[in-house]
SEPAVO-863479 format. One record per residue (C-alpha): residue in one letter; chain; x, y, z. Coordinates in steps of 0.2 Angstrom, whole numbers, always signed. Example, Ala and Ser with C-alpha at 12.3 -4.5 7.8 and 13.67 -1.06 7.14 Angstrom:
<pts>
(pt "A"; "A"; (+62; -22; +39)) (pt "S"; "A"; (+68; -5; +36)) 
</pts>
This chain:
<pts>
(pt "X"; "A"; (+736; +810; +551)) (pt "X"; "A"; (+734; +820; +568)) (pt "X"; "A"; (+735; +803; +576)) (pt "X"; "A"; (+753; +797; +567)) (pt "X"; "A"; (+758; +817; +572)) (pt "X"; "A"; (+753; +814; +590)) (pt "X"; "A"; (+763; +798; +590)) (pt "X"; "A"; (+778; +801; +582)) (pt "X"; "A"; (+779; +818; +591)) (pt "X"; "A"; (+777; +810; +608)) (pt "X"; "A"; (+790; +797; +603)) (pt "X"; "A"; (+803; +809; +602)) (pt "X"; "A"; (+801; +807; +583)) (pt "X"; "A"; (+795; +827; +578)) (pt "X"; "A"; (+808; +835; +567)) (pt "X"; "A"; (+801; +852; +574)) (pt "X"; "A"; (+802; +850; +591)) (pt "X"; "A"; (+817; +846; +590)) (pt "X"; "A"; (+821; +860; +583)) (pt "X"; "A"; (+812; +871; +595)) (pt "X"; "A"; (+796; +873; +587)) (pt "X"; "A"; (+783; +872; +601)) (pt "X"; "A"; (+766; +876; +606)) (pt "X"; "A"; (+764; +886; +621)) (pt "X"; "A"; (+754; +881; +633)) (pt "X"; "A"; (+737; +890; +639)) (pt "X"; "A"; (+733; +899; +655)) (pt "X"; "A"; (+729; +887; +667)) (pt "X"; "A"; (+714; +879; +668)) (pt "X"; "A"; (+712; +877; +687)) (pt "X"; "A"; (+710; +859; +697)) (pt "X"; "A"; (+721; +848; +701)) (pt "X"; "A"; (+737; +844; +691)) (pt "X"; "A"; (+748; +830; +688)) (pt "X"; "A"; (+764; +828; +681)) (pt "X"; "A"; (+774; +814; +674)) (pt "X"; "A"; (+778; +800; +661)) (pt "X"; "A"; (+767; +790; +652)) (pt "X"; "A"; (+764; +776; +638)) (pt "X"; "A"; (+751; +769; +629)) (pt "X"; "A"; (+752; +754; +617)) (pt "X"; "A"; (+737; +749; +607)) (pt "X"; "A"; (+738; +731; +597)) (pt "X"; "A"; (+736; +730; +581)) (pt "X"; "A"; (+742; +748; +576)) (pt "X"; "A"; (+761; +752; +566)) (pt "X"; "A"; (+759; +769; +574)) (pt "X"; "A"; (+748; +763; +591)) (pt "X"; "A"; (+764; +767; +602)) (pt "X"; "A"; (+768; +782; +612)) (pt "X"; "A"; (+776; +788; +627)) (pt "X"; "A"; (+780; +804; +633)) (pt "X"; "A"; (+780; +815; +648)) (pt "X"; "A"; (+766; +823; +654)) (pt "X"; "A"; (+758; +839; +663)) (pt "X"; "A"; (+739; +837; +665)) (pt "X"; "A"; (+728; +848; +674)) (pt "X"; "A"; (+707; +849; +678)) (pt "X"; "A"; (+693; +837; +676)) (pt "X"; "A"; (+686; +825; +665)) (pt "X"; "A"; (+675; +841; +662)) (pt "X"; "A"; (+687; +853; +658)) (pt "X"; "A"; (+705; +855; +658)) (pt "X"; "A"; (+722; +852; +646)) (pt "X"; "A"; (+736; +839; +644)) (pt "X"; "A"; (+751; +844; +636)) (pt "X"; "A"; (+763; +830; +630)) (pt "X"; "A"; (+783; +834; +630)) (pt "X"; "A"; (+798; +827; +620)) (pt "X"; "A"; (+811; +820; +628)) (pt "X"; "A"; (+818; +838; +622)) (pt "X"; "A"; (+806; +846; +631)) (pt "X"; "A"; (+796; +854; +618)) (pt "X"; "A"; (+778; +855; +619)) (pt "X"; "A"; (+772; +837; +605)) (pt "X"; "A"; (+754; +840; +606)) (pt "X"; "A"; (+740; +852; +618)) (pt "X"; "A"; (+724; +844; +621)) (pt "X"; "A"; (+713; +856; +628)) (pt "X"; "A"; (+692; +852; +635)) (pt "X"; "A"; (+679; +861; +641)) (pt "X"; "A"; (+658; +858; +643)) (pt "X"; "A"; (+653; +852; +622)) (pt "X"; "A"; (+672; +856; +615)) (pt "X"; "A"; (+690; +847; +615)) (pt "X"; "A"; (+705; +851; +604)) (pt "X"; "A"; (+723; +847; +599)) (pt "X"; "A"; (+737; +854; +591)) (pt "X"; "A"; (+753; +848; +587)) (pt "X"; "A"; (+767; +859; +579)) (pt "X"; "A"; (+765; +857; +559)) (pt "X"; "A"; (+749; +850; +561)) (pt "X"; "A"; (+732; +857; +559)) (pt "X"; "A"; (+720; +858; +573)) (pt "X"; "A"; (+708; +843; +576)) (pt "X"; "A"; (+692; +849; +585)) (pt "X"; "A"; (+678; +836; +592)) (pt "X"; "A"; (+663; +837; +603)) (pt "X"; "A"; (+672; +830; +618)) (pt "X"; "A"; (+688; +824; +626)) (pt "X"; "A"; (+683; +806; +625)) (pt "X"; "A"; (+678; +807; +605)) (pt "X"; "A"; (+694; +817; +602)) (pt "X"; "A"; (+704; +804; +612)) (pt "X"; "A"; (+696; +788; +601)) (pt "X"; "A"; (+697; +798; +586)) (pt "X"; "A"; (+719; +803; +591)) (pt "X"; "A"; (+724; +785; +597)) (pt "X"; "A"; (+713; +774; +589)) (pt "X"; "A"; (+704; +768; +607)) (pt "X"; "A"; (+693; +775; +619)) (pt "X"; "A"; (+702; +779; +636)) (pt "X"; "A"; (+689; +779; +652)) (pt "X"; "A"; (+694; +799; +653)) (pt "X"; "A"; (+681; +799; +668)) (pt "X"; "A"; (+690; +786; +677)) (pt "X"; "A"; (+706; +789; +674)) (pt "X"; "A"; (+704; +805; +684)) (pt "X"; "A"; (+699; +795; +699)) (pt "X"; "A"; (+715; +781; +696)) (pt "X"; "A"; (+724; +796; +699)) (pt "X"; "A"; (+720; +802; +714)) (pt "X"; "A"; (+718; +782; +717)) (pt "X"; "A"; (+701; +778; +718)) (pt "X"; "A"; (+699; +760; +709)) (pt "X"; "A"; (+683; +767; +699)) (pt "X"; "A"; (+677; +756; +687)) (pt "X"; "A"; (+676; +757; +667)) (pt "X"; "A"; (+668; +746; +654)) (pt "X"; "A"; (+683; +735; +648)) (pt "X"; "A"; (+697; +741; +658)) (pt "X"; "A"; (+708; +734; +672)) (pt "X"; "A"; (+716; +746; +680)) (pt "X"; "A"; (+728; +741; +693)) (pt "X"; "A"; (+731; +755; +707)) (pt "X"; "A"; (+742; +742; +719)) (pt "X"; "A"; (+758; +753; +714)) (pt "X"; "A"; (+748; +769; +716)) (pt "X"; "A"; (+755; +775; +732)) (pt "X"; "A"; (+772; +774; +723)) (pt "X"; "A"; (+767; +786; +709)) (pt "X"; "A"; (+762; +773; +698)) (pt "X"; "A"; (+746; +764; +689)) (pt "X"; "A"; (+742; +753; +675)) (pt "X"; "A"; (+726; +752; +665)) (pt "X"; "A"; (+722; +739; +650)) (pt "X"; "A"; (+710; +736; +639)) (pt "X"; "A"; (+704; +720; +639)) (pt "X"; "A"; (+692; +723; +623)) (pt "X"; "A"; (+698; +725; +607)) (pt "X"; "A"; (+709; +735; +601)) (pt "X"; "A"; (+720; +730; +618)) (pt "X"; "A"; (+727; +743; +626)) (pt "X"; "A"; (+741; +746; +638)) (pt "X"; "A"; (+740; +764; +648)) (pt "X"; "A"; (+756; +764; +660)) (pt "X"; "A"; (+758; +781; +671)) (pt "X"; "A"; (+773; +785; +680)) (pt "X"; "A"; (+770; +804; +693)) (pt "X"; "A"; (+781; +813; +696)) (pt "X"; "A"; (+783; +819; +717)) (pt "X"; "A"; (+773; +834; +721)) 
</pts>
């Protein structure tokens, strides 16, 4: 349920936040941020599709992404720290795991290489159990992870300029 609220939010899709029914973002959680546009497509799921813009900042240890609307609303909050992740999503209850990368498995329906995709960021070509992640575009603001295993999985991020 959070998952097809995570989805359909990021699509565009949420009725509230639209209306202008949002989260607000936390205090900042320090580190590095990045900002941007971002998709994810993961075969053989009706509601495996998303993309939405994007303002993450920390660590694969502790930190917090929030997804926009192409509205500008705040579709979902995931927030981490050492033995605890959460996400809200306006109209939805809280979903709380032991980690970012159960929470994410648990949301989408895959597990993403949370670790690694920290280091394809700042483009360091890390590798991760059945991903391909292809930096070549990097130095333009731009990388491309799939999942070779299944579920297939298509992770494309567009950043923004600092």
């Amino acid at each position: 349920m959070i998952r097809r609220a995570l989805l359909r939010a990021a699509a565009g899709t949420s009725v509230l936040a639209a209306a202008g029914c949002a989260l607000t973002p936390p205090a900042s959680s320090g580190g590095p941020r990045w900002s941007g546009r971002l998709s994810l497509q993961v075969q053989g799921r009706d509601d495996g599709s998303f993309s939405a813009g994007f303002d993450l900042q920390g660590s694969p240890a502790q930190g917090e992404l929030s997804l926009s609307t192409p509205l500008g609303g705040t579709a979902a909050l995931l927030q981490w720290a050492p033995g605890q992740a959460s996400l809200r999503a306006p109209g939805q209850p809280a979903r709380v795991a032991s980690s970012l990368d159960d929470l994410l498995a648990q949301a989408l329906g895959t597990a993403i290489p949370v670790a690694a995709l920290f280091d394809w960021l700042v483009g360091i070509p890390t590798p991760a159990a059945g991903w391909q992640a292809d930096l070549s575009q990097h130095a333009a603001g731009r990388l491309r992870a799939r999942r070779l295993a299944a579920p297939a999985a298509d992770l494309r991020i567009v950043l923004e300029a600092p």
